[in-house]
C-alpha positions as CSV (number, residue, x, y, z in Angstrom):
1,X,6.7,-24.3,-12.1
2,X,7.4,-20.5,-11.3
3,X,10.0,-19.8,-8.9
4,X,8.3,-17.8,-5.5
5,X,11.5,-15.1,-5.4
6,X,12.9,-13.7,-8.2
7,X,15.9,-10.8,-7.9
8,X,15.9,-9.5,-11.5
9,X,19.1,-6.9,-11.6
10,X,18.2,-3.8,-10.7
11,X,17.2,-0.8,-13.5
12,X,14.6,1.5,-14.6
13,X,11.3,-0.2,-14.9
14,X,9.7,2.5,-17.1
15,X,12.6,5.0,-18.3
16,X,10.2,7.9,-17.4
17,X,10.9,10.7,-15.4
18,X,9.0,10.5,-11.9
19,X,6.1,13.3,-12.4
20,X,4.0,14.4,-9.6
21,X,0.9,13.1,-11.2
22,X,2.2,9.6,-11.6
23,X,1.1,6.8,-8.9
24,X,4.0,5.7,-6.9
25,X,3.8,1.9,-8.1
26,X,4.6,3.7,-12.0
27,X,7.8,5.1,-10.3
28,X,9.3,1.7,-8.9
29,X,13.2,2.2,-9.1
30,X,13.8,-1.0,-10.3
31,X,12.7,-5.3,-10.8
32,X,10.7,-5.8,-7.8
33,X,11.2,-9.1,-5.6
34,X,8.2,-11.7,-6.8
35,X,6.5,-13.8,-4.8
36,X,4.5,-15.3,-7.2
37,X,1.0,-17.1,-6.9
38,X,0.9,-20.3,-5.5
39,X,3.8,-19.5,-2.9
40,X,2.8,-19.4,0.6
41,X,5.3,-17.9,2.9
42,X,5.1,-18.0,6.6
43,X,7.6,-15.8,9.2
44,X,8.5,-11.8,8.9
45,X,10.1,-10.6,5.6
46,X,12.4,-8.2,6.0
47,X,14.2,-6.1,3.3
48,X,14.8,-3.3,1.0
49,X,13.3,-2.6,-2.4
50,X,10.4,-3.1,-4.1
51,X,7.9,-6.5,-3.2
52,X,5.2,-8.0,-5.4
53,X,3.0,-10.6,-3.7
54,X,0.6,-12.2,-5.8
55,X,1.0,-15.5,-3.5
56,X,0.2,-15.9,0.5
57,X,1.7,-14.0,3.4
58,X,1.4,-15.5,7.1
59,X,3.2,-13.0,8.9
60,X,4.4,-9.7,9.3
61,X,7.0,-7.6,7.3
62,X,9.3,-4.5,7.5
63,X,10.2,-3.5,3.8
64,X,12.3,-0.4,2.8
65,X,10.3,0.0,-0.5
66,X,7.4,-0.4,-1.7
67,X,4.7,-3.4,-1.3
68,X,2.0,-4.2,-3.8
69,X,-0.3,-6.7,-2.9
70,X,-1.9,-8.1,-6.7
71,X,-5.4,-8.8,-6.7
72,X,-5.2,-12.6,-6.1
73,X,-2.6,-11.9,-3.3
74,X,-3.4,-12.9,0.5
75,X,-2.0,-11.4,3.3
76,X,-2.6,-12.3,7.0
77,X,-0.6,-10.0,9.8
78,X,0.9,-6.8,9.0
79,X,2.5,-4.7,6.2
80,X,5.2,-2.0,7.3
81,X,6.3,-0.4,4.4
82,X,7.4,3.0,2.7
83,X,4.5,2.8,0.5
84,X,1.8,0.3,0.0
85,X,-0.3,-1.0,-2.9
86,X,-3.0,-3.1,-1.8
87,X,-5.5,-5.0,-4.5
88,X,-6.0,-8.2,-3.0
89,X,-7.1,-9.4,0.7
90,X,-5.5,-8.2,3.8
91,X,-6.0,-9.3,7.5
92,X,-4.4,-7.1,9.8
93,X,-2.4,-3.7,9.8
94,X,-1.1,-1.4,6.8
95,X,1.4,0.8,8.2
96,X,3.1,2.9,5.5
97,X,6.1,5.9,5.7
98,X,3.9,7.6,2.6
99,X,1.2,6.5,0.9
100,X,-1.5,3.9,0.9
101,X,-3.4,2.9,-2.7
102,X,-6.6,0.8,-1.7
103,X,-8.2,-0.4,-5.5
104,X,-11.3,-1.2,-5.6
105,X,-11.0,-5.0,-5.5
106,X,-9.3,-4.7,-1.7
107,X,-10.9,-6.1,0.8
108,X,-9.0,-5.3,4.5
109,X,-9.9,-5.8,8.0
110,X,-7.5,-4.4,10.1
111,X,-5.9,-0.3,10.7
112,X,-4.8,1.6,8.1
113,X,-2.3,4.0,8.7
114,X,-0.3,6.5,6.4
115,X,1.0,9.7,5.3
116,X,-1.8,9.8,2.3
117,X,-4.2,7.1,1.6
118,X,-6.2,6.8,-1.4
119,X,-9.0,4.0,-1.6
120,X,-10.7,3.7,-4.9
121,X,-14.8,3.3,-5.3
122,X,-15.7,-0.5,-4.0
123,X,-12.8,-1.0,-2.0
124,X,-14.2,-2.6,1.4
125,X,-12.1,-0.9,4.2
126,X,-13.4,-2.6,8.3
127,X,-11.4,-0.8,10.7
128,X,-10.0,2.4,11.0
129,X,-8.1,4.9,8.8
130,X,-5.2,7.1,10.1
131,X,-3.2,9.5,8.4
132,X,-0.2,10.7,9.8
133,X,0.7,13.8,8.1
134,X,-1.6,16.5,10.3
135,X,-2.7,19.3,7.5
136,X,-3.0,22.8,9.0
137,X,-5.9,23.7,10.4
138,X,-7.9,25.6,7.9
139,X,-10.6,28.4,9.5
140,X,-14.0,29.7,8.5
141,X,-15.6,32.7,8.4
142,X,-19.5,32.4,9.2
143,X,-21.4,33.9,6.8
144,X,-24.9,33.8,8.0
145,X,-26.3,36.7,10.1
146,X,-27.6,36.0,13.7
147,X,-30.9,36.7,12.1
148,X,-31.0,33.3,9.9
149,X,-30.7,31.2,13.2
């Protein structure tokens, strides 16, 4: 039987230096907390570092780190993290610091709200989208003449 939290020690998960180019989950600063398949955990998780949730979630949480949600993983309430990584099936809000990866086998129905979010082809998104970060406004020139009305 697999254990539904483990707390590895903490290290380098890749030993690579953290490009740019590089999706945040390939920059994790260390063993991520598991809660593996087959768990089902009900109440708020609170906490710092890095969360893997292939199991079931029945509640809300407020991580310091990162949050991946695996493809099999269910979670029903909301996610408040630095950065989110959503594959599997969420009902209710993603709230992230950063970024928001949507793959293409997420399903959510709630808000999505982030710095940057990034949803891949076949990803199904019901609600709404919101980043945070406003970009500056970027103007136009019109290049038509009044003649081409």
């Amino acid at each position: 039987m697999r254990p539904c939290f483990l707390f590895p020690p903490t290290r380098s998960r890749h030993g690579m230096n953290d490009s740019k180019r590089r999706r945040f989950r390939d920059r994790t600063s260390g063993a991520p907390t598991l809660i593996n398949e087959g768990c089902k955990i009900t109440g708020l998780i609170s906490g710092q570092g890095d969360y893997q949730v292939s199991g079931e979630i029945d509640g809300d949480c407020d991580i310091d780190g990162n949050v991946i949600l695996a493809r099999n993983g269910f979670w029903a309430g909301t996610v408040k993290a630095s950065n989110v990584v959503i594959s599997g099936h969420v009902e209710g809000d993603i709230v992230a610091a950063g970024k928001v990866e949507i793959a293409e086998s997420a399903r959510i129905t709630g808000t999505v709200t982030g710095a940057a979010i990034a949803v891949a082809e076949g990803a199904v998104v019901e609600g709404q989208m919101k980043t945070t970060v406003q970009p500056e406004p970027v103007g136009f020139v019109e290049k038509r003449s009044e003649d081409d009305d």
